[in-house]
C-alpha positions as CSV (number, residue, x, y, z in Angstrom):
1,X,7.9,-9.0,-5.1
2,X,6.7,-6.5,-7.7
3,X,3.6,-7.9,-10.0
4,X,1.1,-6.6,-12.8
5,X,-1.6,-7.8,-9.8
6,X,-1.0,-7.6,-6.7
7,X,-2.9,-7.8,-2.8
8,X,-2.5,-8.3,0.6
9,X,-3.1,-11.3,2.6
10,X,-6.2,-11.7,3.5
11,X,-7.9,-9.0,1.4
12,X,-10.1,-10.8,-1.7
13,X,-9.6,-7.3,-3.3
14,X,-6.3,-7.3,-5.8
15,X,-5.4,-4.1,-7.0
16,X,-2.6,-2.7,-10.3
17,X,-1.4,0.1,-11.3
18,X,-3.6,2.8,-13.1
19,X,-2.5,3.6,-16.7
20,X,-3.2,7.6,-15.9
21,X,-0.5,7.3,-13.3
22,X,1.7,10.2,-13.0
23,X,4.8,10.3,-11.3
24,X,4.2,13.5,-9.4
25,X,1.2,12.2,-8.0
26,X,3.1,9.6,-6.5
27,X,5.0,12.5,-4.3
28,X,2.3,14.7,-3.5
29,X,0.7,11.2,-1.7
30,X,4.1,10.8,0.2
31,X,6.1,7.8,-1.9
32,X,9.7,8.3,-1.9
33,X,12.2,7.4,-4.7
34,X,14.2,4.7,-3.8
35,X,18.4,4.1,-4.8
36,X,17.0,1.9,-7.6
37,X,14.2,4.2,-8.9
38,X,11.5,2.8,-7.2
39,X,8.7,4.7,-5.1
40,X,7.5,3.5,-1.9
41,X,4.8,4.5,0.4
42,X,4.8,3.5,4.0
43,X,2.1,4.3,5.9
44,X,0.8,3.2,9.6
45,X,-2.0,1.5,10.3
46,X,-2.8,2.9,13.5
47,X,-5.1,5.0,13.7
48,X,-4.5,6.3,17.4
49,X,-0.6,6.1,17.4
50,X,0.7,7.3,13.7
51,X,3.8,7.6,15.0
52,X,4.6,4.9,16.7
53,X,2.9,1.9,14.0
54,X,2.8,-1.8,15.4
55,X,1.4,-2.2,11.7
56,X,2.2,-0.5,8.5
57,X,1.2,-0.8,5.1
58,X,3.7,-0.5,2.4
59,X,3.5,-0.2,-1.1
60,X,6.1,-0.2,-3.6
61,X,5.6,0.6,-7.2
62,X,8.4,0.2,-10.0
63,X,10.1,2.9,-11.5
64,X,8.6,2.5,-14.9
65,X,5.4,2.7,-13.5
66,X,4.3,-0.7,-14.8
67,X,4.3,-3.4,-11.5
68,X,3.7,-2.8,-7.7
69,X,3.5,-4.7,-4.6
70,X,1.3,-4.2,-1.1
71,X,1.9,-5.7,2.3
72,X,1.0,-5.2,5.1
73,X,3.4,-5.4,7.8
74,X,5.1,-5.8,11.4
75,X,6.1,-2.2,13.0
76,X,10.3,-3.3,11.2
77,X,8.5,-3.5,8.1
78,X,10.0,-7.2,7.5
79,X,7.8,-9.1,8.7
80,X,3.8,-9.9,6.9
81,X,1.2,-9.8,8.8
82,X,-2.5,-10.1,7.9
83,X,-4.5,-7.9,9.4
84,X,-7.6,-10.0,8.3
85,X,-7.4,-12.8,10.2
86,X,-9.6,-14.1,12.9
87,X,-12.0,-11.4,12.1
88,X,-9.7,-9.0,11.6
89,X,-8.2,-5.6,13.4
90,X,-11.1,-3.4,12.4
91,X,-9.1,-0.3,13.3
92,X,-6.5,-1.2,10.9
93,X,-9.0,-2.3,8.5
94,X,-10.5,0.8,8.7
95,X,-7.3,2.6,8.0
96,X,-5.9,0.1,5.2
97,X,-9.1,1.3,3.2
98,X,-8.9,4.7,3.4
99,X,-5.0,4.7,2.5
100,X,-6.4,2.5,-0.5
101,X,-9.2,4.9,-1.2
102,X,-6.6,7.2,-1.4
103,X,-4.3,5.6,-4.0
104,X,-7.8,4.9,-6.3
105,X,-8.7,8.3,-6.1
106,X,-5.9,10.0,-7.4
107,X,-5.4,7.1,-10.0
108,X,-2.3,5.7,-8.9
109,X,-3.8,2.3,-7.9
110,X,-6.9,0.4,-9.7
111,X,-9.3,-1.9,-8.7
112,X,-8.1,-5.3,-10.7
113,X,-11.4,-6.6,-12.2
């Protein structure tokens, strides 16, 4: 579901949009337009194996730029899974922060204060 604030399970950081977003930034970090206008990135979580991902992060932002949502997910992409639980996958961790890193340094995502 796409919101003004939004996380992933398990994470106590929340993150929105950035208001200097630009839509061709958006492509040049890999997001795809959708039929409905939308932009999604899907990413693996998987360090070893990018290929093959048993756990992927998706994020989906609106086409207006406004709203977004993050999951992480199953290797369909249909099922949530929280890569925090029970101390965590730190591999995945790992990865999920850099991809996030990412998305905050070339201000398509901000830290939600």
């Amino acid at each position: 579901m796409l919101k003004d604030v939004n996380t992933i399970k398990g994470d106590k950081q929340s993150y929105r949009i950035n208001p200097n977003i630009k839509k061709y930034s958006l492509s040049d970090v890999g997001f795809i337009k959708t039929k409905r206008g939308n932009y999604i990135l899907q990413r693996s979580l998987d360090p070893m194996d990018p290929y093959t991902a048993k756990k992927k992060l998706k994020v989906t932002v609106d086409s207006k730029l406004k709203q977004l949502d993050i999951s992480t997910t199953d290797s369909s992409g249909l099922q949530p899974i929280d890569i925090f639980k029970n101390g965590g996958d730190s591999e995945a961790i790992e990865q999920y922060h850099f991809i996030i890193q990412n998305l905050l340094d070339r201000e398509i995502l901000e830290i939600n204060e």
